[in-house]
C-alpha positions as CSV (number, residue, x, y, z in Angstrom):
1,X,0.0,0.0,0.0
2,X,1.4,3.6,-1.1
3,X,1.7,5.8,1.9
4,X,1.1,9.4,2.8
5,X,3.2,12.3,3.1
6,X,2.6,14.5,5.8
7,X,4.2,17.9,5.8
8,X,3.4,19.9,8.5
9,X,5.7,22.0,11.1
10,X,3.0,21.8,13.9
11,X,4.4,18.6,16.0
12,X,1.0,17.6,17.0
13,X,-0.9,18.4,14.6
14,X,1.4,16.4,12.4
15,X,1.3,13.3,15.0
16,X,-2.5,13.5,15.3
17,X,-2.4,13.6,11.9
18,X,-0.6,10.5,11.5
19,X,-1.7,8.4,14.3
20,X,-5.7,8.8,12.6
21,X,-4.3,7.5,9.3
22,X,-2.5,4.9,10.7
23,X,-5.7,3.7,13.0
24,X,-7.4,3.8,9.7
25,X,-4.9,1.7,8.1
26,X,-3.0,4.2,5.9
27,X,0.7,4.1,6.4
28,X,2.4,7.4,6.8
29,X,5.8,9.5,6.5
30,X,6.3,12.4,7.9
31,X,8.1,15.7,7.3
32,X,8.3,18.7,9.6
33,X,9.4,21.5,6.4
34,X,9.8,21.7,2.7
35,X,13.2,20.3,3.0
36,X,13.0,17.4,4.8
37,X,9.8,16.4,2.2
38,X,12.4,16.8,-0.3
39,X,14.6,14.1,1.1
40,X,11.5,12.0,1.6
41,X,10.7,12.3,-2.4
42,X,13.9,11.6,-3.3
43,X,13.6,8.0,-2.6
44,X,10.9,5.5,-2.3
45,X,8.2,4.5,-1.8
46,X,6.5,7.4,-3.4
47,X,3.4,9.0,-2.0
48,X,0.4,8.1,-3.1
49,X,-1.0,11.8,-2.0
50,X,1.1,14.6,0.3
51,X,-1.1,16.5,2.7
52,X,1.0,19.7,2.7
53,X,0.7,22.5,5.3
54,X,0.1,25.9,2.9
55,X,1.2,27.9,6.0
56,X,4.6,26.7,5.3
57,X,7.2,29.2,4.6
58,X,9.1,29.3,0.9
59,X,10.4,25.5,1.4
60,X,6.4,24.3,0.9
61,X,6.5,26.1,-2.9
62,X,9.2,23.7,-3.5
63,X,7.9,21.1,-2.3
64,X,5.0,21.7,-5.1
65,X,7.6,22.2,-7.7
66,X,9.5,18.7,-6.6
67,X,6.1,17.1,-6.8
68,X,5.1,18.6,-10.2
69,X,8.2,17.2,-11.8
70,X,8.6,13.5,-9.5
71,X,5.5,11.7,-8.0
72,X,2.1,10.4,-9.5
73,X,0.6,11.7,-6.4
74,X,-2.2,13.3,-5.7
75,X,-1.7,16.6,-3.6
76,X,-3.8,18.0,-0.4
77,X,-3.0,21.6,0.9
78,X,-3.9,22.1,4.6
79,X,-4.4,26.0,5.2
80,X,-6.9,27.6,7.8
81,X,-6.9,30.2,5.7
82,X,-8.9,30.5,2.5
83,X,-6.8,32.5,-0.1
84,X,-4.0,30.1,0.3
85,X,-6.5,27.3,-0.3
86,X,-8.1,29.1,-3.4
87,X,-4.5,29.9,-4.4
88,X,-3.5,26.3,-4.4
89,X,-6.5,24.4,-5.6
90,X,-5.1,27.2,-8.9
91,X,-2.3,25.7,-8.8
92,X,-0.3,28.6,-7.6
């Protein structure tokens, strides 16, 4: 089973995050910034979706442009706030 990429810099959130997938039988990997998602993608097993924290600072952007040019996977942008998830449901 692919697993999912969780990218988030907010410890709990990110471990609540992961322990709810994993009760529910998804396997996850985890990532606290752009960077260390970027290690992550570098190898396998790839993805098969990254929940990515749009509150991230530049790192996240390159995150999307690693993932535009590497995985299959679907993408997810977590954001409390609504112009960053209009702006990256764009595409932006």
């Amino acid at each position: 089973m692919h697993s999912i990429l969780i990218v988030e810099d907010d410890i709990a959130l990110r471990d609540a995050l992961s322990d709810v997938l994993e009760l529910a039988g998804y396997p996850t990997r985890c990532a606290q910034n752009g960077r260390e998602a970027l290690d992550l993608l570098r190898t396998p097993p790839w993805p098969a979706i990254i929940l990515l924290d749009l509150n991230l600072p530049v790192s996240a952007c390159s995150c999307n442009e690693w993932h535009q040019h590497r995985a299959a996977a679907g993408r997810c942008g977590v954001s409390a706030e609504a112009d960053k998830r209009a702006r990256f449901a764009e595409g932006d």
